[in-house]
C-alpha positions in Angstrom: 100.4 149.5 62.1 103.2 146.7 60.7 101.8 143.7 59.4 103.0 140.7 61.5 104.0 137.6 58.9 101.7 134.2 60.3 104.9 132.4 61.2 106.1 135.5 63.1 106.7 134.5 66.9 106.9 130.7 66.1 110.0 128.6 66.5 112.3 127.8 62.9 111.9 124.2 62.8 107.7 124.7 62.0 108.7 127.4 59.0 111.3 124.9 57.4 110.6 121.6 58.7 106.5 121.0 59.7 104.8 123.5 57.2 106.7 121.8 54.1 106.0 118.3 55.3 102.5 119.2 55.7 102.3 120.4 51.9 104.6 117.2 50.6 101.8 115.1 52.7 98.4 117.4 51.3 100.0 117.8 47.8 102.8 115.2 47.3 100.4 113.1 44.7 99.7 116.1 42.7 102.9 117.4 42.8 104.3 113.8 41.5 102.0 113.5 38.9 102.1 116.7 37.3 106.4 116.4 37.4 105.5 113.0 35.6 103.2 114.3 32.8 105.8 117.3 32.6 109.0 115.5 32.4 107.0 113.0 29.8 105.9 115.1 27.8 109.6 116.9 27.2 110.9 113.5 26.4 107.9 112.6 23.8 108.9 116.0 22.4 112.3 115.4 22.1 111.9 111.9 20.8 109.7 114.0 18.2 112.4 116.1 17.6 114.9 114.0 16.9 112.4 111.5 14.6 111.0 114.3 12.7 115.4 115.4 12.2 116.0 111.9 11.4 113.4 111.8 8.7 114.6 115.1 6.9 118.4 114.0 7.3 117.1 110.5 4.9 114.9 112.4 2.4 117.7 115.2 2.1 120.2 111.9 1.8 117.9 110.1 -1.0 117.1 113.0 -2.7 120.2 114.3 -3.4 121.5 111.1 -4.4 118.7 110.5 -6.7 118.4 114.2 -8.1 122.0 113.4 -9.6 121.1 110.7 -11.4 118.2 112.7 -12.8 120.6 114.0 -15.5 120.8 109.9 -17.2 116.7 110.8 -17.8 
């Protein structure tokens, strides 16, 4: 006995048009809102990124400069 798929039998335009318009309706808020959080949290971690490689780019800077002059001490 084959198994029949549930859009077997029915015409293209409901598999690729009505069923994903139905889901965009049902679940387009979710769908928006989780892209949202997931698109801000890769910028707030690439903003970390690039603050927490800023920081160690100055200390590196200061402290090289200043671990030369420790030889005056």
């Amino acid at each position: 006995m084959a198994e029949k798929g549930i859009f077997e039998g029915l015409p293209w335009w409901v598999k690729w048009i009505a069923v994903p318009v139905l889901v965009l309706a049902v679940f387009g808020s979710l769908i928006v809102s989780v892209l949202g959080f997931v698109l801000t949290f890769a910028f707030k971690l690439l903003l970390l990124a690039a603050l927490i490689g800023g920081l160690v780019i100055v200390v590196k800077k200061f402290t090289s400069s200043s671990s030369s002059s420790k030889g005056d001490w």
